[in-house]
Structure formats: C-alpha cells, structure tokens
C-alpha positions in Angstrom: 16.2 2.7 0.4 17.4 -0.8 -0.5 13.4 -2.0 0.9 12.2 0.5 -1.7 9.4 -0.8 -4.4 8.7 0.7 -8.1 5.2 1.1 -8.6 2.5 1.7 -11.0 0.1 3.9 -10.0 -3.3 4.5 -11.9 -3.7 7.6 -9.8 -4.1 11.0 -11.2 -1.7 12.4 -10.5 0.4 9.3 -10.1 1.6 10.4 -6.6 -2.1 10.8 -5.1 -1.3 6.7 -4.3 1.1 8.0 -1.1 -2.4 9.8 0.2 -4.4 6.5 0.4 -3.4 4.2 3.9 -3.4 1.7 4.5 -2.7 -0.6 1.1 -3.6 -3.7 0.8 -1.1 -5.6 -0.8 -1.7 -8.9 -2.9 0.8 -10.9 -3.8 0.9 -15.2 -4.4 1.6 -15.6 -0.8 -1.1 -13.8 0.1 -2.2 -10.1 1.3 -1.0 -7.9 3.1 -1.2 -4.4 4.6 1.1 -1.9 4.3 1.8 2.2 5.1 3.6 4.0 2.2 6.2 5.8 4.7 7.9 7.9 2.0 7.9 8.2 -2.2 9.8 10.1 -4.7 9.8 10.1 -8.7 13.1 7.8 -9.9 13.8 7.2 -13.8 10.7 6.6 -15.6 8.1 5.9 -12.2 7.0 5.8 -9.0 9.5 4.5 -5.7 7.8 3.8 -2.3 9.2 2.9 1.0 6.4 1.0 2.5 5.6 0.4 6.1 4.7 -3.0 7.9 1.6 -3.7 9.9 4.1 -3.7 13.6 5.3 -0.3 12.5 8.8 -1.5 11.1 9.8 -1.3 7.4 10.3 -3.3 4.0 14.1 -2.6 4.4 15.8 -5.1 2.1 15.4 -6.2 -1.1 14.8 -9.7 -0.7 11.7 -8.1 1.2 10.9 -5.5 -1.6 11.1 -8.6 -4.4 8.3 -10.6 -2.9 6.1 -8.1 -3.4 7.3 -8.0 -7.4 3.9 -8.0 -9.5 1.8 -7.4 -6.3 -1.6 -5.8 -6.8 -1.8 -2.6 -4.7 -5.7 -2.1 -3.1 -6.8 0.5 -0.7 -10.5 0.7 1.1 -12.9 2.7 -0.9 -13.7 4.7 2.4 -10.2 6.1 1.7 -10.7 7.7 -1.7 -12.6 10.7 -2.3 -16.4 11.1 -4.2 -15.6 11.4 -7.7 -16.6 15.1 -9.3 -19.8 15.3 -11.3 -20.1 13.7 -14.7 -16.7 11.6 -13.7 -16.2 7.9 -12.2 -13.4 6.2 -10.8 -12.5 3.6 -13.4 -12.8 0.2 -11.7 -16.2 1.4 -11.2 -16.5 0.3 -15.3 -15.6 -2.9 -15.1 -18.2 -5.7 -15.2 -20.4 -3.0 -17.3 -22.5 -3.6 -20.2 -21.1 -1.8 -23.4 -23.7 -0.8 -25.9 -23.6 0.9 -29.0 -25.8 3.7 -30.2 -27.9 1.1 -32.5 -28.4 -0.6 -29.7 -25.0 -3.1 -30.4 -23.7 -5.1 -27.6 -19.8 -4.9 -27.3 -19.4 -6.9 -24.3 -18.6 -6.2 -21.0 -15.9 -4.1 -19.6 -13.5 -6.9 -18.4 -10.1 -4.4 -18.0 -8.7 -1.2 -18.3 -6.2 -1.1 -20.3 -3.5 2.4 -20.2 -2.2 3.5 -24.0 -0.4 6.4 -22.6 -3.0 8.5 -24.2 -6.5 7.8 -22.6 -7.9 4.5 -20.5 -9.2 1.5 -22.8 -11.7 -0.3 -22.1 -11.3 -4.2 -23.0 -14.4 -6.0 -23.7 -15.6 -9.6 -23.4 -15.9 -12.0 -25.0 -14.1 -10.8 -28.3 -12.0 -8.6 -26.6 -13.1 -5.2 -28.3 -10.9 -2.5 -27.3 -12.7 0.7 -26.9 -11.0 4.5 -26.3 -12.5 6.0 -23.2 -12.8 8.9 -25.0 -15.8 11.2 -23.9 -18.2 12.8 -26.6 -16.9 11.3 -30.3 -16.9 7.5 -28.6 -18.4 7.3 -25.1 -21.5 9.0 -24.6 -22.1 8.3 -21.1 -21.5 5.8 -18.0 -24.6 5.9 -16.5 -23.4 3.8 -12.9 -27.0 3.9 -12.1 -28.3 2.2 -14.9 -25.5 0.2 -15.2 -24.7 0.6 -18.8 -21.5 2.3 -20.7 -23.1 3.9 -24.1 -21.2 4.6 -27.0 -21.6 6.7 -29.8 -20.3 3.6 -32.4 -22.4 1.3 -33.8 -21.8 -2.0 -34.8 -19.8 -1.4 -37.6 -17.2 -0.3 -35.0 -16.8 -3.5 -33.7 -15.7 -5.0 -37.0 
C-alpha cells in the first residue's frame, strides 16, 4: 500500500471514518473526492487506501504526499442523527459560550483533542473550556444557539 495515507480521525470509534463515502478531500491545490477502498490500524493511527473519482487508486506516494495535511469532509447526508442529549461536535463551533452568571466566554472557534475529552477554544481570548458534561457544560442547546456552562466568570481568569 505504498498510495496508503495516515489519518486522523475525530470519529468515535476512530474507524467509523471508512463508513462515510465519498470524502471530500481539501488540500492547497484544491478539493477533491475520494472512496476509502480499504483501512487498517498501523503504529499509533489510522492507514487508508483511498479511491479516485475514475475508480482507480492513490497508488504511490508521491500521490499519497499531496494530500499531507489535507482536511478530510464528508456530506452531512452521510452521517447519522446524533442520539438524544448528544451533538456532533462541529455542530459547536461558531456558538456563544456563556457562563452561569450570565459571563460571556466567547465563541466556540475550535475543537481542540487532549486525549481526554474535546476542548472547546474560544474567541477572542482564546479560553479553553473542557467539554465536560454536568461539573462544566450544562447544556448545548443547538436550538437556541448557546453552549451554557456551569463556570462563572471567575473561570475565565
């Protein structure tokens, strides 16, 4: 698999990312759309061999390195309805942070991963917030359009 690419996926788990087709792939030259054909855990993450829109595949590694810091997107339609009471996390960002006194953190401007939980990065300032449910965030309400925490503004000290 010399076309093969390492990537990162924010899926849970991680190999849920071979079940979404096709990907849209980003990259400086432009994007592109591509099949995962085939994936497999190797060292430390993810290794896909990726498909090309005339049905060929990414088969070298020149190929494979042009698509080196790519951002990997695939059609909403593809994904399924999140359970109750849980959101899929780019669905956070570009949301209001407040805090239970009513504090403004910012808005959700990334999701960050500390190998623990999600964190949210806020701007301006760039508060980072745990996206911890019950002792820091009381609720995502997509409706309203809000994140509410339990902190107040002392927290953001």
């Amino acid at each position: 698999m010399h076309g093969a690419v390492r990537v990162e996926s924010y899926t849970d788990p991680a190999t849920n990312l071979l079940e979404y087709a096709p990907w849209r792939v980003a990259t400086r030259a432009g994007v592109r759309s591509f099949v995962p054909r085939s994936g497999r855990w190797q060292g430390p993450g993810l290794v896909v061999e990726l498909g090309t829109e005339d049905g060929g595949l990414i088969a070298d590694r020149e190929s494979a390195a042009a698509l080196m810091d790519a951002d990997i997107r695939v059609p909403r339609s593809a994904l399924p309805p999140p359970a109750p009471g849980e959101v899929y996390l780019f669905d956070l960002i570009g949301l209001p942070v407040r805090g239970a006194d009513g504090h403004d953190f910012g808005t959700v401007e990334k999701i960050l991963d500390n190998g623990v939980q999600p964190v949210l990065q806020c701007a301006p300032g760039g508060v980072l917030i745990p996206f911890v449910r019950g002792p820091i965030v009381l609720d995502t309400d997509l409706e309203a359009g809000e994140i509410r925490l339990a902190w107040t503004a002392e927290h953001a000290l």
